[in-house]
PDB file of N, CA, C, O and CB in Angstrom:
ATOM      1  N   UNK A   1     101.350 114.262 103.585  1.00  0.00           N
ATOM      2  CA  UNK A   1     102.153 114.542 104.758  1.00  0.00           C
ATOM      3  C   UNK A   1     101.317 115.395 105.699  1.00  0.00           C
ATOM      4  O   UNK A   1     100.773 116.423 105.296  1.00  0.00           O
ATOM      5  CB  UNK A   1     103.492 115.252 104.379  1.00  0.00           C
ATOM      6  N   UNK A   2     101.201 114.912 107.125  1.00  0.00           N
ATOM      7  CA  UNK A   2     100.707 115.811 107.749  1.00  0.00           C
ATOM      8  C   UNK A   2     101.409 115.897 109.641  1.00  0.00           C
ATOM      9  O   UNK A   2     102.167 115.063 110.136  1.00  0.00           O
ATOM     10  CB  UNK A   2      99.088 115.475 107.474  1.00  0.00           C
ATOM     11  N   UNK A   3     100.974 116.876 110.189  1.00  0.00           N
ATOM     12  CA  UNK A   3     101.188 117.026 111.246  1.00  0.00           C
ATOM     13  C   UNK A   3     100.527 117.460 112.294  1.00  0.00           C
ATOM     14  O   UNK A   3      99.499 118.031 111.929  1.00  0.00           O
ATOM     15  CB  UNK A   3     101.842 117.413 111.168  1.00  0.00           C
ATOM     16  N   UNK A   4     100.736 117.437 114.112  1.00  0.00           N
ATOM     17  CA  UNK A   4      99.856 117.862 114.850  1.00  0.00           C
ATOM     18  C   UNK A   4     101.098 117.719 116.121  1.00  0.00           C
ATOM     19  O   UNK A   4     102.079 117.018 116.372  1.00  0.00           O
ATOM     20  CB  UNK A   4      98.308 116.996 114.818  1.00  0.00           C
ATOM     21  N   UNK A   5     100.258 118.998 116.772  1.00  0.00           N
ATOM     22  CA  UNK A   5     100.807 119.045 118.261  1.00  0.00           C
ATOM     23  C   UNK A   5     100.251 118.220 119.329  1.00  0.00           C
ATOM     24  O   UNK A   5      99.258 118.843 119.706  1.00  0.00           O
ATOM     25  CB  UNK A   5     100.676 120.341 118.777  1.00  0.00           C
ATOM     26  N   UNK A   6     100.325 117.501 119.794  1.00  0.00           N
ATOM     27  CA  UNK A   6      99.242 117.603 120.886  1.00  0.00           C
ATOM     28  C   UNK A   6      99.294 117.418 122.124  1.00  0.00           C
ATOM     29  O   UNK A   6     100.129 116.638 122.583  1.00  0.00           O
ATOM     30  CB  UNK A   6      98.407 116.946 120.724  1.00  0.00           C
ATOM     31  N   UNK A   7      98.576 117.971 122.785  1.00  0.00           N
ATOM     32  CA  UNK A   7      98.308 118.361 124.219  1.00  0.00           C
ATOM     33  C   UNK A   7      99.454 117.974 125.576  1.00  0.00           C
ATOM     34  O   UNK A   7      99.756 116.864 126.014  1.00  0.00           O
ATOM     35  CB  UNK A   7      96.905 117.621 124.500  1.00  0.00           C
ATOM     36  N   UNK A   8      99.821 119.039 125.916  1.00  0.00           N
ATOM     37  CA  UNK A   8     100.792 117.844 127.214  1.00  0.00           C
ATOM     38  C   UNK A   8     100.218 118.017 129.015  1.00  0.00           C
ATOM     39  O   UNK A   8      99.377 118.597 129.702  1.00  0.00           O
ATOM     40  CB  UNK A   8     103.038 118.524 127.280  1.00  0.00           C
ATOM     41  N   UNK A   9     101.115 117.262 129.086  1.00  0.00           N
ATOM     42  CA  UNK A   9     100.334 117.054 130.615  1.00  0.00           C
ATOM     43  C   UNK A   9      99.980 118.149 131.398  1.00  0.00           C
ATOM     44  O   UNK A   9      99.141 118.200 132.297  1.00  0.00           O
ATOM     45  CB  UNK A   9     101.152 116.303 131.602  1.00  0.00           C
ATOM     46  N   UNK A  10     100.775 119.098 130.922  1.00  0.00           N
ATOM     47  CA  UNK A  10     100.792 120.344 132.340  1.00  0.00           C
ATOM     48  C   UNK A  10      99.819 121.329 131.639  1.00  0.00           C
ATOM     49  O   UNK A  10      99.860 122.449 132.148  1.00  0.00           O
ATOM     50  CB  UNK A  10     102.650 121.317 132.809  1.00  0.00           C
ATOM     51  N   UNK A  11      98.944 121.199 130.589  1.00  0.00           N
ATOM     52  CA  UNK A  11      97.817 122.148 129.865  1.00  0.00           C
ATOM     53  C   UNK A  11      96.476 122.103 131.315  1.00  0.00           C
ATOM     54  O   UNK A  11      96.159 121.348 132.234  1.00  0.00           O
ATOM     55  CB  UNK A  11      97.119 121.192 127.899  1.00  0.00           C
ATOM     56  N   UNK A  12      96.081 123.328 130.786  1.00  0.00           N
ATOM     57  CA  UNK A  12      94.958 123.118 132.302  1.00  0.00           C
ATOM     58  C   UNK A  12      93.842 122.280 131.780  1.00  0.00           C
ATOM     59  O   UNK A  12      93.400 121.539 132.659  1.00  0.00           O
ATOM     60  CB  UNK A  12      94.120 124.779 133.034  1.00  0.00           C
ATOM     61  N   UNK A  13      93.321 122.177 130.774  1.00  0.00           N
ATOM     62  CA  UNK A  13      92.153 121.012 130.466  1.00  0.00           C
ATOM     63  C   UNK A  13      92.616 119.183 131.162  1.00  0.00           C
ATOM     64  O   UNK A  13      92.022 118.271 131.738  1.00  0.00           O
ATOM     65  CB  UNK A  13      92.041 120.947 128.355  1.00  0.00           C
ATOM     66  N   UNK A  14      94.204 119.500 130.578  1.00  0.00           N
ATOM     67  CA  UNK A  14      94.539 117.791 131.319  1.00  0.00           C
ATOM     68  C   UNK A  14      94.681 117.928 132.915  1.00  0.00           C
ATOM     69  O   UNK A  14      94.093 117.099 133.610  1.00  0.00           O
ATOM     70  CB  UNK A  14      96.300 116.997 130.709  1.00  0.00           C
ATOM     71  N   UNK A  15      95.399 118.886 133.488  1.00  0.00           N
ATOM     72  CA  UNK A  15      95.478 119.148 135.033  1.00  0.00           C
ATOM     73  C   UNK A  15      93.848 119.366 135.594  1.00  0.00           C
ATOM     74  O   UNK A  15      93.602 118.949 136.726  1.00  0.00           O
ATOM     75  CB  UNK A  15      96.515 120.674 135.350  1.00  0.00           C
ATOM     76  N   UNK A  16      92.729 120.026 134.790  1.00  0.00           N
ATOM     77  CA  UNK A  16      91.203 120.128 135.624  1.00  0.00           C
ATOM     78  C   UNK A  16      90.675 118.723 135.460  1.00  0.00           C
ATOM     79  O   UNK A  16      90.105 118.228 136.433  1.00  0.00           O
ATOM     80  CB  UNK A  16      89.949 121.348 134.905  1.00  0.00           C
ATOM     81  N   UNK A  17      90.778 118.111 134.493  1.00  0.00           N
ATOM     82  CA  UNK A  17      90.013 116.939 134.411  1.00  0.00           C
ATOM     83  C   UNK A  17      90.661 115.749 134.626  1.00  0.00           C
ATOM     84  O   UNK A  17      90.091 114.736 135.033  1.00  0.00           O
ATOM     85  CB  UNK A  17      89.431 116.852 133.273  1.00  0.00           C
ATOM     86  N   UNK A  18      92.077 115.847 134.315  1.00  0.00           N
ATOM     87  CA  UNK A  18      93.272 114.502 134.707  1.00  0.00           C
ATOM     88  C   UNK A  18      92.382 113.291 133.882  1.00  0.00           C
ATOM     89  O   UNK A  18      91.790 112.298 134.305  1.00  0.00           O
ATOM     90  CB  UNK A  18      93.509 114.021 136.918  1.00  0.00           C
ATOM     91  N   UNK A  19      92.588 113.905 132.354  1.00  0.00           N
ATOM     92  CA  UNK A  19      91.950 113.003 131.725  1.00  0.00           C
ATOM     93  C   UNK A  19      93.069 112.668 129.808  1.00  0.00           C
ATOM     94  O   UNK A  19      93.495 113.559 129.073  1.00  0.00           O
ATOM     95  CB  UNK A  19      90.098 113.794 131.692  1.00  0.00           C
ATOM     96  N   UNK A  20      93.131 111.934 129.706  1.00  0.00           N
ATOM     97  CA  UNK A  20      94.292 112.294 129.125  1.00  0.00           C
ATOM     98  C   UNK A  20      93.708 112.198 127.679  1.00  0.00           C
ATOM     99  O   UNK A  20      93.059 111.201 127.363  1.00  0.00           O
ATOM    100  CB  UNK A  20      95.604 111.374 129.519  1.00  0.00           C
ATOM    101  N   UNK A  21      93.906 113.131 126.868  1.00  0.00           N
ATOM    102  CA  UNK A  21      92.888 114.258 126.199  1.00  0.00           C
ATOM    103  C   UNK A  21      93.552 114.087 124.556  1.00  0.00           C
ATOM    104  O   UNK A  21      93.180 114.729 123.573  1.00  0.00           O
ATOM    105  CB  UNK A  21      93.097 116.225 127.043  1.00  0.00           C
ATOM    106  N   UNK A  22      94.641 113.023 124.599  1.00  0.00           N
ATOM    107  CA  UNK A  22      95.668 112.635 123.627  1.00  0.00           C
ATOM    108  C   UNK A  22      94.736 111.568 122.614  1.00  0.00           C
ATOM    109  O   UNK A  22      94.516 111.383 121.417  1.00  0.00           O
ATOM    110  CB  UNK A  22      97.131 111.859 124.472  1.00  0.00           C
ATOM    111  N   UNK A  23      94.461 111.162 123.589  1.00  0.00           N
ATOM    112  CA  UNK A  23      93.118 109.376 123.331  1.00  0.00           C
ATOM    113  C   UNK A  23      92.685 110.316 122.376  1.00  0.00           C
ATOM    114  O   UNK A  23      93.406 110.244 121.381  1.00  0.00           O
ATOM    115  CB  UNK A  23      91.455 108.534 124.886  1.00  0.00           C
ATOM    116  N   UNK A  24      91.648 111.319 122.252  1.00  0.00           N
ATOM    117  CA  UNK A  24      90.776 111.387 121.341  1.00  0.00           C
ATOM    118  C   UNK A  24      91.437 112.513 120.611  1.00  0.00           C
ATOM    119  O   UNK A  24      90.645 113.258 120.034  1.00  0.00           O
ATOM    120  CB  UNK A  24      89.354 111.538 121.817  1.00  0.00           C
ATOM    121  N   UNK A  25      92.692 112.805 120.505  1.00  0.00           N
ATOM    122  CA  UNK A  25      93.072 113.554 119.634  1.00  0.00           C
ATOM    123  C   UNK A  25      93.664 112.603 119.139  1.00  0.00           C
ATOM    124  O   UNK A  25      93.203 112.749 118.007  1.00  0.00           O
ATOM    125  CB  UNK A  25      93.666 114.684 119.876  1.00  0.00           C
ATOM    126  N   UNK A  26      94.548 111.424 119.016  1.00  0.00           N
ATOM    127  CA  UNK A  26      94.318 110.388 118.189  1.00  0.00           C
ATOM    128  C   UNK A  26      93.952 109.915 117.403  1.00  0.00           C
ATOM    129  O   UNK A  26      94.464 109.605 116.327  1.00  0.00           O
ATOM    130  CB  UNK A  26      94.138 109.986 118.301  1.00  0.00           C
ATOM    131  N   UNK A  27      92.479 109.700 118.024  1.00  0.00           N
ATOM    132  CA  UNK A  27      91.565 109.121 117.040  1.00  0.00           C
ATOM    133  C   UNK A  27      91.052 110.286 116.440  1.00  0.00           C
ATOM    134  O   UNK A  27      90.258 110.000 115.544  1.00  0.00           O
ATOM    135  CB  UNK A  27      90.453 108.188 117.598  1.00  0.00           C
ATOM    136  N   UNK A  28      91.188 111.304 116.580  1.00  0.00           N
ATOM    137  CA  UNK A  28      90.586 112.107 115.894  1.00  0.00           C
ATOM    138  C   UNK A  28      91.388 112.361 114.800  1.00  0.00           C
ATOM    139  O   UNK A  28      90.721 112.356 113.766  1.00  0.00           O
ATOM    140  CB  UNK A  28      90.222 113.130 116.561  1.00  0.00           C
ATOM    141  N   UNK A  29      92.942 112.651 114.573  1.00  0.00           N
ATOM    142  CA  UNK A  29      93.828 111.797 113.625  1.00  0.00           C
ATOM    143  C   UNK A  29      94.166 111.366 112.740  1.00  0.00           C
ATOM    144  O   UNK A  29      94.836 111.694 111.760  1.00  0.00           O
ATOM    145  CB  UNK A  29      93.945 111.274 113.619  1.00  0.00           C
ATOM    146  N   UNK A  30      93.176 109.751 113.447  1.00  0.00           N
ATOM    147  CA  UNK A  30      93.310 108.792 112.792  1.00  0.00           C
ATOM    148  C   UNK A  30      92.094 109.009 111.231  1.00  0.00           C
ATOM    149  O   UNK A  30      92.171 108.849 110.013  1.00  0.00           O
ATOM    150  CB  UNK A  30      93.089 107.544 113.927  1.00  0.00           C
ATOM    151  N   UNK A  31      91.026 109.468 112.266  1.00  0.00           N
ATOM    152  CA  UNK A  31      89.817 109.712 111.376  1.00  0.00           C
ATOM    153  C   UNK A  31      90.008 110.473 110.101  1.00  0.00           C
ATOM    154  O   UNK A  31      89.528 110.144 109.016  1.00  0.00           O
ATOM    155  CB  UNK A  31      88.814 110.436 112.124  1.00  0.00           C
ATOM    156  N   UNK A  32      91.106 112.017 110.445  1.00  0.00           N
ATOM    157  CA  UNK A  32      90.934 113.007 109.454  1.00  0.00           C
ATOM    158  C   UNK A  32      92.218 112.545 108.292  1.00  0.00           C
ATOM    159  O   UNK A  32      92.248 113.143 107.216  1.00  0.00           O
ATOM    160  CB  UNK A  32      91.079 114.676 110.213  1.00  0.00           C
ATOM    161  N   UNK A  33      93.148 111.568 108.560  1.00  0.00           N
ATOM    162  CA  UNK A  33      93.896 110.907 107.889  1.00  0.00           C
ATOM    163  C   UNK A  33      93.608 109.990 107.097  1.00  0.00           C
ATOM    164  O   UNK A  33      94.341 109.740 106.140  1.00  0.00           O
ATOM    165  CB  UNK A  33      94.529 110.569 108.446  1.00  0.00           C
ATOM    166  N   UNK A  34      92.139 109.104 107.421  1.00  0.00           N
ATOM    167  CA  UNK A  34      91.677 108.362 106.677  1.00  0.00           C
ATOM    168  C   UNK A  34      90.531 108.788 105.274  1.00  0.00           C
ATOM    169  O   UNK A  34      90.096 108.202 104.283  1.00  0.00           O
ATOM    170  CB  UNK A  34      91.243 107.592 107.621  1.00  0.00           C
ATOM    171  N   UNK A  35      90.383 110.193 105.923  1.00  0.00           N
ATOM    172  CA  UNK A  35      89.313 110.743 105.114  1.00  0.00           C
ATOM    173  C   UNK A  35      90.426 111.543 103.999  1.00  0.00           C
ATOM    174  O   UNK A  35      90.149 111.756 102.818  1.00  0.00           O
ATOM    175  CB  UNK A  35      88.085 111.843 106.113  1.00  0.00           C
ATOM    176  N   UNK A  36      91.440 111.838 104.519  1.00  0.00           N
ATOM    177  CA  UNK A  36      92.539 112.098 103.438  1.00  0.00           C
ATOM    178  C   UNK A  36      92.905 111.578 102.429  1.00  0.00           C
ATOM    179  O   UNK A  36      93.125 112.076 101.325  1.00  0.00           O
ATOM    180  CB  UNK A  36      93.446 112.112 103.758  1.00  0.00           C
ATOM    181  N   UNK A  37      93.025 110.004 102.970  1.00  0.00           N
ATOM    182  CA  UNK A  37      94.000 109.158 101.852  1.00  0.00           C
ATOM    183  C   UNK A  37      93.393 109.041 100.682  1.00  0.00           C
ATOM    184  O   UNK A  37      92.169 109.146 100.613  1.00  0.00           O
ATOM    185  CB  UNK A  37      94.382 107.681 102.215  1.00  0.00           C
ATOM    186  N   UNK A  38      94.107 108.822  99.669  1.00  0.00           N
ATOM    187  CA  UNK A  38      93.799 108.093  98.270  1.00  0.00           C
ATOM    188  C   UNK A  38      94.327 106.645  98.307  1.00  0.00           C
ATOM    189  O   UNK A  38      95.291 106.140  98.881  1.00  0.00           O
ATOM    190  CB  UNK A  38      94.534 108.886  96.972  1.00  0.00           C
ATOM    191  N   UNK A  39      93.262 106.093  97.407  1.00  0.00           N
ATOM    192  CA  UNK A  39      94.043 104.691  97.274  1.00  0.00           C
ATOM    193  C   UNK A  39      95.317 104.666  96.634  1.00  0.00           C
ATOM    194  O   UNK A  39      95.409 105.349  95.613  1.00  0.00           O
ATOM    195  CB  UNK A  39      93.278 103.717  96.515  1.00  0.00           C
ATOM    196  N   UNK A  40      96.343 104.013  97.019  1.00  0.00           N
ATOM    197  CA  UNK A  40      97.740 103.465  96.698  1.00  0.00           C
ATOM    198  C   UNK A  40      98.651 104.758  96.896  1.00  0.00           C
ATOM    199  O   UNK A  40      99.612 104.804  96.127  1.00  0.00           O
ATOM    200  CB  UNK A  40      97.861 102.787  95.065  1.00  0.00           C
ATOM    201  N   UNK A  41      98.543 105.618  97.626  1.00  0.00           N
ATOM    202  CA  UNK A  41      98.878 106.746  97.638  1.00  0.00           C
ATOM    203  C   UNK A  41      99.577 106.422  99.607  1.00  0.00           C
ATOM    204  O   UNK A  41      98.870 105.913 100.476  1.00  0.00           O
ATOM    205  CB  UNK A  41      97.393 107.940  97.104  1.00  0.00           C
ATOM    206  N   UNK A  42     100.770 106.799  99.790  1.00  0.00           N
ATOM    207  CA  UNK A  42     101.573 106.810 101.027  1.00  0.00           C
ATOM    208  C   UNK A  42     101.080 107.601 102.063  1.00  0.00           C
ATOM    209  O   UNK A  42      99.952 107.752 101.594  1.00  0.00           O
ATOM    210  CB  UNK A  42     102.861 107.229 100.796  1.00  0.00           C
ATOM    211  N   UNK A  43     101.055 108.271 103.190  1.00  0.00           N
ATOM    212  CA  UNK A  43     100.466 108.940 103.809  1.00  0.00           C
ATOM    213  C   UNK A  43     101.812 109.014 104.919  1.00  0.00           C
ATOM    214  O   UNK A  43     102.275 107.990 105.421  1.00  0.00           O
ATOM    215  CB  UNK A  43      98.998 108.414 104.111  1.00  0.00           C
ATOM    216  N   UNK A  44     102.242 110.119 105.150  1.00  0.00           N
ATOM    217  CA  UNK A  44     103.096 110.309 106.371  1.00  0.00           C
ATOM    218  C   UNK A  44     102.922 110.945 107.787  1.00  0.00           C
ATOM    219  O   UNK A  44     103.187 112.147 107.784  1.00  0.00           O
ATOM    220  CB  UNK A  44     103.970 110.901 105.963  1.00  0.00           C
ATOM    221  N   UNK A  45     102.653 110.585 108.643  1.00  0.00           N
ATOM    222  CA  UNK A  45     102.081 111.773 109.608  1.00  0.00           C
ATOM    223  C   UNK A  45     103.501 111.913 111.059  1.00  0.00           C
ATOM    224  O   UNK A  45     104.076 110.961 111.587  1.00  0.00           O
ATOM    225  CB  UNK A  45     100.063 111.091 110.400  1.00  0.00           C
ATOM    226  N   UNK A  46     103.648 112.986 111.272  1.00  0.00           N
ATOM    227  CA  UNK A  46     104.625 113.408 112.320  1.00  0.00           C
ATOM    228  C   UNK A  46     104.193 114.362 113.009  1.00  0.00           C
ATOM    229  O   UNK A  46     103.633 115.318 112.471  1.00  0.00           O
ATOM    230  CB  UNK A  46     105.826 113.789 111.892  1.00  0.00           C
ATOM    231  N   UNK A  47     104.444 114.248 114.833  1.00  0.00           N
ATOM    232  CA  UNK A  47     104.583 115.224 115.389  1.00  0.00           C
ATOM    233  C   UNK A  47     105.126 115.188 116.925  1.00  0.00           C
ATOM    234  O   UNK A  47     105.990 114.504 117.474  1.00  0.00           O
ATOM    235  CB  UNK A  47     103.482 115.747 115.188  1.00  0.00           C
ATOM    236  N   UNK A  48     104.314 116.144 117.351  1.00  0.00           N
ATOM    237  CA  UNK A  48     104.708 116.380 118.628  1.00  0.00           C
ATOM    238  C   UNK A  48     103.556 115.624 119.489  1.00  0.00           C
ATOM    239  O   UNK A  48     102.428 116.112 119.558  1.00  0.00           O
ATOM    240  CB  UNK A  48     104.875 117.978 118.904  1.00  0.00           C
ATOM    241  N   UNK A  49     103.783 114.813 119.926  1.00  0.00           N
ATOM    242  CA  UNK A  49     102.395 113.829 120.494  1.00  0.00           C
ATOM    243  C   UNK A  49     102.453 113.897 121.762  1.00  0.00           C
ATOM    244  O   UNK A  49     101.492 113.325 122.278  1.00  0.00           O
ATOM    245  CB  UNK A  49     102.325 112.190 120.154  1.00  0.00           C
ATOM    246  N   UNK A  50     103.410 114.506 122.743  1.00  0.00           N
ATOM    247  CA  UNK A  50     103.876 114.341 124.114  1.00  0.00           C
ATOM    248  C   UNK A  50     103.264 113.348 124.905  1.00  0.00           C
ATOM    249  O   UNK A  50     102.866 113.425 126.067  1.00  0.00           O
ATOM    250  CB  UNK A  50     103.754 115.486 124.794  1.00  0.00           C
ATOM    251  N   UNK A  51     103.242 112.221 123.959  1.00  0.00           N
ATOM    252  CA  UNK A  51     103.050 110.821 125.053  1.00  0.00           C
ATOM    253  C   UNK A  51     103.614 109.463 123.712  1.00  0.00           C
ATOM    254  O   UNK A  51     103.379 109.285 122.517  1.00  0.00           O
ATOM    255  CB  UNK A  51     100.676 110.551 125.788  1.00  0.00           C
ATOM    256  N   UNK A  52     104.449 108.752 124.788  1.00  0.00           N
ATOM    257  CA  UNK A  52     105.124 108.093 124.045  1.00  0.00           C
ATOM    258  C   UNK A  52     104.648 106.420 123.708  1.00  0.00           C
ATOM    259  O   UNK A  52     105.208 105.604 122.975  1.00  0.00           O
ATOM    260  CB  UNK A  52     106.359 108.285 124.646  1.00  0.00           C
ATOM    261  N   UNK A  53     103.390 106.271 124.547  1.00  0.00           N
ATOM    262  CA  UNK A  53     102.959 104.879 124.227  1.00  0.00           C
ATOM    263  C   UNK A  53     100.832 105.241 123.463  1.00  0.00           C
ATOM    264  O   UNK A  53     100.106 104.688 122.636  1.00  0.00           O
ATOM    265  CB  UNK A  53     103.177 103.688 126.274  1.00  0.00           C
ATOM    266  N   UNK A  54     100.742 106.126 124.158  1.00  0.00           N
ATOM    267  CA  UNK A  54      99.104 105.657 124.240  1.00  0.00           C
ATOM    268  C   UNK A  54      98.482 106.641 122.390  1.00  0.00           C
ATOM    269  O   UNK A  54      97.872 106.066 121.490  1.00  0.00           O
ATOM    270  CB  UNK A  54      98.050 106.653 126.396  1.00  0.00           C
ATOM    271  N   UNK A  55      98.778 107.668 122.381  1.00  0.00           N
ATOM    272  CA  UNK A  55      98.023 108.176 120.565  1.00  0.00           C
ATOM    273  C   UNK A  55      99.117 106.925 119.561  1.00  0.00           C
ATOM    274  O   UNK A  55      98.782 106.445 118.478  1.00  0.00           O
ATOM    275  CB  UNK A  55      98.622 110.740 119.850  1.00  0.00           C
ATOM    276  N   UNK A  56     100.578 106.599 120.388  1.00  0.00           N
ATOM    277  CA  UNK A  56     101.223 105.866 118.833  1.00  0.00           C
ATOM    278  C   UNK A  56     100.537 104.659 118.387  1.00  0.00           C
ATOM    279  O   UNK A  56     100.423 104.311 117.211  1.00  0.00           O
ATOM    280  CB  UNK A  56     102.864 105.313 118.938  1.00  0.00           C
ATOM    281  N   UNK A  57      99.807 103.660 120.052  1.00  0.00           N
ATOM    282  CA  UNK A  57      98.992 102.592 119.940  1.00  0.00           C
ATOM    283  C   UNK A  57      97.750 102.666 119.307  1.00  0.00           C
ATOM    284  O   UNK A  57      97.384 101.845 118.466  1.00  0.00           O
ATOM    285  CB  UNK A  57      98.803 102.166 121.026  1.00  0.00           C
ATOM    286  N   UNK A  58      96.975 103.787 119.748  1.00  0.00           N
ATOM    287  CA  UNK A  58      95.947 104.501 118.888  1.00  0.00           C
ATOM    288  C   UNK A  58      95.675 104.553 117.317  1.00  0.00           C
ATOM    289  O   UNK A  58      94.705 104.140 116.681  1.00  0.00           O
ATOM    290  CB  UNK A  58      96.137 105.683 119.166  1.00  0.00           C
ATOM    291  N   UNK A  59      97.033 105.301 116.824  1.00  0.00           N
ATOM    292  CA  UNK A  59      97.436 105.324 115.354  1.00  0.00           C
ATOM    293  C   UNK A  59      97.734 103.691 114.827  1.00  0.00           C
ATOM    294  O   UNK A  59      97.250 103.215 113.799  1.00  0.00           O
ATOM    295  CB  UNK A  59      98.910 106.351 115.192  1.00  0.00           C
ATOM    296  N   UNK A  60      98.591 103.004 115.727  1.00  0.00           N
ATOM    297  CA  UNK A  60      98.829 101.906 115.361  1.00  0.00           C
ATOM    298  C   UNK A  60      97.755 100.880 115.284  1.00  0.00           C
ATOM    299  O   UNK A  60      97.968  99.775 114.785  1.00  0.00           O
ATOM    300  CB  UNK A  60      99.715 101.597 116.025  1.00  0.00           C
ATOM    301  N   UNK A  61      96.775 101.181 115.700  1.00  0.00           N
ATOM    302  CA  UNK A  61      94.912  99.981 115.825  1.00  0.00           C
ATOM    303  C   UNK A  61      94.472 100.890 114.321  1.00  0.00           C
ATOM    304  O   UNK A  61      93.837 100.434 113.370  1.00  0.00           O
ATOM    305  CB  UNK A  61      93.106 100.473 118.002  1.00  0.00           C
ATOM    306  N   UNK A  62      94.810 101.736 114.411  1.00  0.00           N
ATOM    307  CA  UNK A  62      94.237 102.432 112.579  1.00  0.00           C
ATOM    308  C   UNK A  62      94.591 101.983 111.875  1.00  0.00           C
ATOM    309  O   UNK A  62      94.056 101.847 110.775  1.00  0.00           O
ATOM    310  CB  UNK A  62      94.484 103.681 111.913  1.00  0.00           C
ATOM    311  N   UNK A  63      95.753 101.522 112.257  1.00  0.00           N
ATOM    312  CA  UNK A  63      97.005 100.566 110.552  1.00  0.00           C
ATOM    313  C   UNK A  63      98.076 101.369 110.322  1.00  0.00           C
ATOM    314  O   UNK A  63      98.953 101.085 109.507  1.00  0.00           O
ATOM    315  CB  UNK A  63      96.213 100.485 108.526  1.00  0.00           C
ATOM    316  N   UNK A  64      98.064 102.312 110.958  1.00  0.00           N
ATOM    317  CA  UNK A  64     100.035 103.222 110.791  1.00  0.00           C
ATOM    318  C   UNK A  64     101.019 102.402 111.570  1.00  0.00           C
ATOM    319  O   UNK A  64     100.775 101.696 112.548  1.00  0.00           O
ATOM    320  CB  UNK A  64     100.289 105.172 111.739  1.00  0.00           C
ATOM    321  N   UNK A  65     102.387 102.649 110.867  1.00  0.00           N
ATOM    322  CA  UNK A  65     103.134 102.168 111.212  1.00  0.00           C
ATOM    323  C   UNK A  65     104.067 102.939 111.395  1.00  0.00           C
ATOM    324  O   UNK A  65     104.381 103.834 110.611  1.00  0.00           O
ATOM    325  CB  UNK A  65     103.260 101.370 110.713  1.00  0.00           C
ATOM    326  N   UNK A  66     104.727 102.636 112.654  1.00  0.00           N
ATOM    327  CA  UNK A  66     105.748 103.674 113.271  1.00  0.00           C
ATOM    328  C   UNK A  66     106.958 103.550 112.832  1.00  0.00           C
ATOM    329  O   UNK A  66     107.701 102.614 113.126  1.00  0.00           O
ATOM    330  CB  UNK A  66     105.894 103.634 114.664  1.00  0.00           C
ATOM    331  N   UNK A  67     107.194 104.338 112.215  1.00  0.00           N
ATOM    332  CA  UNK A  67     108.757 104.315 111.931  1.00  0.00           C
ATOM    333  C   UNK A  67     109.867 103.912 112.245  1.00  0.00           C
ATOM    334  O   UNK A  67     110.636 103.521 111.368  1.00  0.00           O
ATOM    335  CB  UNK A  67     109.115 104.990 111.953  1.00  0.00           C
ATOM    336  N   UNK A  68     110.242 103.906 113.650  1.00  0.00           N
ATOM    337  CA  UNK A  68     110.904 102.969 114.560  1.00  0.00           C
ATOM    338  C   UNK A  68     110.812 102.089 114.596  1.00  0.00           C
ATOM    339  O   UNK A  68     111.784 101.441 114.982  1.00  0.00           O
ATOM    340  CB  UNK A  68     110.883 102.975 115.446  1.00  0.00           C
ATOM    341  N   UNK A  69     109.256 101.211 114.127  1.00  0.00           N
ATOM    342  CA  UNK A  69     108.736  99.961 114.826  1.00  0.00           C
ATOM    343  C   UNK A  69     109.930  98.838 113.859  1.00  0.00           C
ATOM    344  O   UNK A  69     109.929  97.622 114.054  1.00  0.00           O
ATOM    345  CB  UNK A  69     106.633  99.665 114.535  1.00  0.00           C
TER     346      UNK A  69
END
């Protein structure tokens, strides 16, 4: 089980650069989730992602599946 905040629009790194800073906290994520898993072993991840299409698509090109979906 794991979790993460991440970044929202009105932080000054996303307002100086207007770069949306979610993308590679994502994949970054995706990466430290994969280096987690065990084989046959479940993996849950939740959080606060403050963007509702672009880290879930992200996670979802990794092979997670959204709960909702």
């Amino acid at each position: 089980v794991a979790t993460a905040h991440f970044t929202w629009d009105g932080h000054e790194i996303v307002r100086s650069t207007q770069r949306n800073v979610r993308i590679a906290q994502a994949h970054a994520t995706a990466e430290a989730l994969d280096r987690a898993r065990r084989d046959q072993e479940p993996q849950l991840f939740m959080g606060d992602l403050n963007d509702s299409t672009t880290p879930i698509g992200v996670l979802r090109d990794a092979g997670f599946v959204d709960c909702f979906a």
